[in-house]
C-alpha positions as a printed Julia matrix, in Angstrom:
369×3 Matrix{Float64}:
 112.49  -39.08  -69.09
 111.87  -39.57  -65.14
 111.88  -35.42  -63.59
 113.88  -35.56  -60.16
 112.48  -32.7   -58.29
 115.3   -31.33  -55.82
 115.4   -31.9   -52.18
 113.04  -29.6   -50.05
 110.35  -29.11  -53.07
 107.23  -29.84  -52.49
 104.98  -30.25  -55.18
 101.17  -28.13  -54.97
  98.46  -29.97  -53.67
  95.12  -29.72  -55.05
  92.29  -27.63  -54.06
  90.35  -31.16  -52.98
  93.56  -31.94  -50.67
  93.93  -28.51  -49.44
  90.06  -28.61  -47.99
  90.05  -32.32  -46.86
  93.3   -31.27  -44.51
  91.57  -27.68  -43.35
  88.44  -30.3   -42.55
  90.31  -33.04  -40.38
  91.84  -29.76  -38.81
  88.78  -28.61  -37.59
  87.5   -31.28  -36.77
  90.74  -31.36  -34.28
  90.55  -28.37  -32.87
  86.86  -28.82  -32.27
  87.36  -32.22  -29.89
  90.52  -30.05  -27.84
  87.62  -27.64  -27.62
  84.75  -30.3   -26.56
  87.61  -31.45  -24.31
  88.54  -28.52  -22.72
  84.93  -28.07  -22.0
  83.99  -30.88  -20.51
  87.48  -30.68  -18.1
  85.94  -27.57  -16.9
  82.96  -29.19  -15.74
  84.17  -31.62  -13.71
  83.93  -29.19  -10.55
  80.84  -28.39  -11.65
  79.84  -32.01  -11.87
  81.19  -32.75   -8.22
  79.07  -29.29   -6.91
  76.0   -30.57   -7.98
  76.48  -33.98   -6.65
  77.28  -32.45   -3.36
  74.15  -30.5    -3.69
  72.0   -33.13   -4.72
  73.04  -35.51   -1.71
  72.29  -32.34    0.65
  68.57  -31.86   -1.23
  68.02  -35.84   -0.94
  69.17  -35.7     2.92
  67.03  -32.38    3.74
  63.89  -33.98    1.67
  64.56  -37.16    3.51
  63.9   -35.29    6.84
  61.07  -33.61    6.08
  59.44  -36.48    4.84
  60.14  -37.95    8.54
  58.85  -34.61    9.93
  55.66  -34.43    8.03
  54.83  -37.83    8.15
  55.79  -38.2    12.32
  53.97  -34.9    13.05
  54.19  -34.0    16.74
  55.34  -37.92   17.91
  59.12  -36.5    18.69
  59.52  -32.65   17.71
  56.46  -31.15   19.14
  54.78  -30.42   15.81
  51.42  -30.07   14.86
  48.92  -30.09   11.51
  47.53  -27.41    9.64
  45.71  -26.97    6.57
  49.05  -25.53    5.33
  51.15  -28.53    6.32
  48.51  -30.74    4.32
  49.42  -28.66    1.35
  53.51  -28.78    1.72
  52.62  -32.48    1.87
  50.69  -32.7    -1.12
  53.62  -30.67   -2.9
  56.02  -32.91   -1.96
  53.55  -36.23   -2.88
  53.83  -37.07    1.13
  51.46  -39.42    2.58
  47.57  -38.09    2.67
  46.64  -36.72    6.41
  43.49  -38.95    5.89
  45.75  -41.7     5.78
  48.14  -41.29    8.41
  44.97  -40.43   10.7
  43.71  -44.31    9.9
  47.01  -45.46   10.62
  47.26  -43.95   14.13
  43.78  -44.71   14.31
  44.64  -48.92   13.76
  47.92  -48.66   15.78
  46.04  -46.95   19.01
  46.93  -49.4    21.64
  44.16  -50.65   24.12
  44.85  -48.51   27.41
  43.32  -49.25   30.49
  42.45  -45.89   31.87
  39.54  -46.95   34.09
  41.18  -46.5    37.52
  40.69  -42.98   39.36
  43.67  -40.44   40.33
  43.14  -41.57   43.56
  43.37  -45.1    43.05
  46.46  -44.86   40.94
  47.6   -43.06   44.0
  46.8   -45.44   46.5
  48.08  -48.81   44.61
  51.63  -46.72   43.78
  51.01  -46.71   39.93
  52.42  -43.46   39.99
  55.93  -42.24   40.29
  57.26  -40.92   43.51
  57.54  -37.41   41.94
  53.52  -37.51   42.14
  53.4   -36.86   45.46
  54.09  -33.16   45.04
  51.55  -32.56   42.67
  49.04  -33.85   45.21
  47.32  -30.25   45.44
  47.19  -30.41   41.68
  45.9   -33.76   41.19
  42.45  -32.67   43.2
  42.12  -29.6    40.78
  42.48  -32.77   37.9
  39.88  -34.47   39.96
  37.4   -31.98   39.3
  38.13  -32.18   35.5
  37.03  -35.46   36.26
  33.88  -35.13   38.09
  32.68  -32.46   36.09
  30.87  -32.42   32.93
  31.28  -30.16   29.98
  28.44  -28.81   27.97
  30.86  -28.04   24.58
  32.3   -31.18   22.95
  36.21  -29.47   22.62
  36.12  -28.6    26.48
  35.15  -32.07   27.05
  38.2   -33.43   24.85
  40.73  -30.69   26.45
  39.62  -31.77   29.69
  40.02  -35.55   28.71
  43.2   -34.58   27.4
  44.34  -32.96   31.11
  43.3   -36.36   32.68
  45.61  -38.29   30.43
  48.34  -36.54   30.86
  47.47  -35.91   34.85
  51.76  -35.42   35.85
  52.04  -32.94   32.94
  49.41  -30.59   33.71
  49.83  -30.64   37.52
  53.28  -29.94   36.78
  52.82  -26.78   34.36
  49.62  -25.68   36.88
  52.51  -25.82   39.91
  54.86  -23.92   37.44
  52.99  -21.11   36.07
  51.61  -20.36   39.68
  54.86  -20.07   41.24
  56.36  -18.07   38.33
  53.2   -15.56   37.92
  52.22  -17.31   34.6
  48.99  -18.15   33.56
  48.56  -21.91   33.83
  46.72  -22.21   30.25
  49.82  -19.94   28.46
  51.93  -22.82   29.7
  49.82  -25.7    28.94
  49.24  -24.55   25.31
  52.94  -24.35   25.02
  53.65  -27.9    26.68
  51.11  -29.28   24.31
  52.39  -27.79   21.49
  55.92  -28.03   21.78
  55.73  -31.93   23.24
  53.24  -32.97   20.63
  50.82  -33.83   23.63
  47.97  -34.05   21.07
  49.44  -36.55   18.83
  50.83  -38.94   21.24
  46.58  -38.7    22.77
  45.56  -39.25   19.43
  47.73  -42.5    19.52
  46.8   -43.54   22.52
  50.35  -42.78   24.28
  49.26  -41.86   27.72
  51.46  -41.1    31.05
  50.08  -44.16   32.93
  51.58  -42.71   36.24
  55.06  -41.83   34.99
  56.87  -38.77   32.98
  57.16  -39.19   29.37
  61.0   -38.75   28.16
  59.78  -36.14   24.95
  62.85  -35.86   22.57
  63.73  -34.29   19.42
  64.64  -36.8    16.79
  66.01  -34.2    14.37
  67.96  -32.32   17.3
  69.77  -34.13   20.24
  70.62  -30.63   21.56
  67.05  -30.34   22.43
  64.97  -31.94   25.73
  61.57  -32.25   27.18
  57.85  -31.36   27.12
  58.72  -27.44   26.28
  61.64  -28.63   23.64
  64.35  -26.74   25.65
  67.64  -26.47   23.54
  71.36  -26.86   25.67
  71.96  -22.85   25.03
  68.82  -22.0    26.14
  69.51  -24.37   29.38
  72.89  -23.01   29.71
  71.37  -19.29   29.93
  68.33  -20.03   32.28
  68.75  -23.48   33.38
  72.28  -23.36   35.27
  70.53  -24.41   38.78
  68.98  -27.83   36.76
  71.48  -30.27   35.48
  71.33  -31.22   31.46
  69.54  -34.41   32.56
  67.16  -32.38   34.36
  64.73  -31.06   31.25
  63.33  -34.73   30.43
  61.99  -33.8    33.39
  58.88  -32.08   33.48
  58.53  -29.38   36.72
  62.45  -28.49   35.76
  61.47  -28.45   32.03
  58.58  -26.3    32.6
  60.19  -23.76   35.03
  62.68  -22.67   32.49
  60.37  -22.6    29.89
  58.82  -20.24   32.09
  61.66  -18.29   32.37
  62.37  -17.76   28.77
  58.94  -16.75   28.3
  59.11  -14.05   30.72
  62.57  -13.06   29.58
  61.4   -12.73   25.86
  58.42  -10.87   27.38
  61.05   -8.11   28.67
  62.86   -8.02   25.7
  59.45   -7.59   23.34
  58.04   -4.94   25.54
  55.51   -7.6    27.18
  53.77   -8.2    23.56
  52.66  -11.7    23.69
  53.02  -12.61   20.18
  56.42  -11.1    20.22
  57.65  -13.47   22.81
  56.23  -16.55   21.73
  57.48  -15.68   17.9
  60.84  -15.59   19.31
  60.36  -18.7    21.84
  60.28  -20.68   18.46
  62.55  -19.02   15.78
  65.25  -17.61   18.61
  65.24  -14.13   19.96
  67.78  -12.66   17.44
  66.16  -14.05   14.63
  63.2   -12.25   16.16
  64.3    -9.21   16.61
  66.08   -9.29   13.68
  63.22   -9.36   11.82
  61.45   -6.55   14.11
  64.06   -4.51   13.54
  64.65   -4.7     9.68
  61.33   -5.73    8.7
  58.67   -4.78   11.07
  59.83   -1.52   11.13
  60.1    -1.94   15.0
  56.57   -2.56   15.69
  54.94   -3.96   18.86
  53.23   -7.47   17.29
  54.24   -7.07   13.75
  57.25  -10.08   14.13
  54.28  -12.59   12.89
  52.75  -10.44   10.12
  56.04  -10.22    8.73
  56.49  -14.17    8.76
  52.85  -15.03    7.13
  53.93  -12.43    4.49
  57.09  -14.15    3.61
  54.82  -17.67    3.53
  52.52  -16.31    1.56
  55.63  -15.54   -0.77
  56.48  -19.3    -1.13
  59.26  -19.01    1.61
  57.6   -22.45    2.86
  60.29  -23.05    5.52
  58.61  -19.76    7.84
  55.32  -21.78    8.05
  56.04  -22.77   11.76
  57.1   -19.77   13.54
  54.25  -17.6    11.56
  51.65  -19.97   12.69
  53.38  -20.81   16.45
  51.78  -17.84   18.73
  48.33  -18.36   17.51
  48.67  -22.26   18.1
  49.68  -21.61   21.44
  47.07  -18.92   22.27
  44.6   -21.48   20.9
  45.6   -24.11   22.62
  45.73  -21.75   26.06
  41.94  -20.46   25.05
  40.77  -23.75   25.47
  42.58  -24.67   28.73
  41.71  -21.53   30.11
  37.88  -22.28   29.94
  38.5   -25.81   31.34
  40.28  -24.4    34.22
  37.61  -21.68   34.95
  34.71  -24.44   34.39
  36.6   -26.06   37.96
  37.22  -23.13   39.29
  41.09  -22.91   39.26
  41.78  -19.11   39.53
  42.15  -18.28   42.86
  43.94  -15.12   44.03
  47.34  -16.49   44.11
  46.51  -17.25   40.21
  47.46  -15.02   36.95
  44.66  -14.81   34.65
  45.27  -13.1    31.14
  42.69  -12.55   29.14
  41.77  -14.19   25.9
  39.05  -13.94   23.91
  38.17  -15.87   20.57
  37.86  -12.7    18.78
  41.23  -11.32   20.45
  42.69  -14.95   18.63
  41.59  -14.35   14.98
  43.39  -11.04   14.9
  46.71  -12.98   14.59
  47.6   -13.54   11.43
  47.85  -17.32   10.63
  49.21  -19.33    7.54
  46.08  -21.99    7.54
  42.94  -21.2     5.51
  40.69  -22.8     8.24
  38.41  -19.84    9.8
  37.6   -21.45   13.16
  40.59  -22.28   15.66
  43.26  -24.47   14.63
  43.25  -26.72   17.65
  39.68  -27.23   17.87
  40.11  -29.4    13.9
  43.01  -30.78   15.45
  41.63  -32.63   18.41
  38.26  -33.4    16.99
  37.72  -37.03   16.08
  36.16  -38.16   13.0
């Protein structure tokens, strides 16, 4: 006999049923979950690409500022630069060294000043520096007992427009000619282009940023700071190296006011910005005279890699000035009408610096192999 249940009865499953159903329901729930996760991640996803693109554009650029040190942006070496490089597997400074070393093109720099003068193989704006170029032709005629003098002075006769101009500068604006050659050479990566044997050969060097349109000439002036203490020049004006240099020298002695004349003050803030600056006097320093840079080597010394420049920046250009300063005394180039300030060697190694080397930076930067 054949059992019709009735409609709507539903006859018990067994246990076995009962847990293969639970199962596949699990198993459901657990892909909506797996699901719902991975839905949430898609703006997560995106973020990350965003911020990878930004890491591989920023590494990108410092690979082109490490490995083009001082050609465009004014930069220069240090023992702490070689190690950034090394952390970020960049080329070897040996290396690049040998490279400029096989690129240097063959320069004829056996005419005089005044012959270059005579035969017009300078530009017209040479004329003015006339006065300056017989100070440059004592550099010339005069022999130097220590080896760096002799390359800082070889240096000067390379770049003979360029130094005139920041000697005319600095005199007319109560600066000491060496505090505005160290910066020029500094800032317009003087030493690298001699080192590649880019010289003037009688007319002005266009110096660019290639990271930063917004910036111009020898002293790397940017379009606010031109805007501020430039107004009389036109934008066109700072490739220009007398107009370049004069309101570098203005800034200087403006940041000098504002720092209560302390040197390393000023120059700290010539190359991180005066807020920055005394932003950091102010919150970090404690509001110390000279303390700006301490701070700075401190936070490098931290791993905050990206203060290396402005902690090292004052000594390199009080380094750089040391040296020009003897040159210029050697030819006797401080007359009355001529500020003098005084720097000593010892006075140098009492500002803090990022680079292991003891003995002064520039002196292992210009020396040849």
């Amino acid at each position: 006999m054949v059992i019709h249940n009735p409609p709507g009865f539903k006859v018990k499953s067994s246990a076995a049923e009962r847990r293969k159903k639970r199962l596949r329901r699990e198993k459901f729930m657990r892909g909506l979950k797996i699901a719902a996760s991975l839905s949430s991640l898609v703006p997560v996803i995106y973020l990350g690409m965003g911020l990878y693109k930004s890491i591989n554009e920023n590494l990108l650029k410092k690979i082109n500022y490490y490995n083009n040190p001082g050609i465009e942006q004014g930069y220069q070496y240090s023992s702490t630069e070689n190690e950034i490089m090394k952390d970020f597997e960049f080329t070897e400074p040996s290396t690049i060294n040998t490279l400029i070393e096989e690129s240097r093109p063959q320069v004829n720099n056996n005419q005089t000043l005044e012959d270059k003068i005579e035969n017009s193989e300078v530009s017209p704006d040479a004329v003015s520096y006339k006065e300056e170029y017989n100070l440059i032709k004592k550099i010339e005629q005069t022999t130097f007992d220590d080896e760096v003098l002799e390359l800082y002075a070889d240096l000067i006769q390379k770049f003979p427009l360029l130094y005139s101009a920041a000697y005319k500068v600095a005199k007319e604006n109560d600066i000491d000619p060496a505090l505005l050659m160290g910066l020029a050479t500094l800032e317009g990566g003087i030493q690298m282009k001699y080192y590649a044997g880019i010289t003037e050969n009688g007319t002005e060097l266009r110096i660019e940023n290639s990271l930063n349109k917004d910036i111009r000439g020898v002293c790397q002036i940017g379009k606010s700071t031109w805007q501020t203490y430039g107004k009389d020049y036109t934008w066109d004006d700072m490739y220009e190296y007398e107009s370049n240099m004069i309101v570098a020298s203005r800034v200087l002695k403006a940041y000098l006011a504002i720092f209560e004349n302390d040197l390393t003050d000023a120059l700290t803030a010539y190359n991180l910005g005066p807020e920055k600056a005394k932003n950091v006097k102010t919150k970090y320093a404690n509001n110390e005279k000279g303390k700006i840079v301490k701070v700075l080597n401190r936070w490098v010394s931290q791993g905050f890699k990206e203060y290396t420049e402005p902690a090292n920046y004052p000594r390199r250009v009080l380094e750089g000035a040391y040296y020009f300063q003897k040159v210029l005394e050697k030819v006797g180039a401080y007359d009355n009408k001529t500020t003098k300030m005084e720097l000593t060697e010892e006075f140098i190694k009492t500002i803090p610096r990022s680079y292991k080397s003891d003995s002064l930076l520039l002196h292992n930067t210009y020396k040849k192999e």
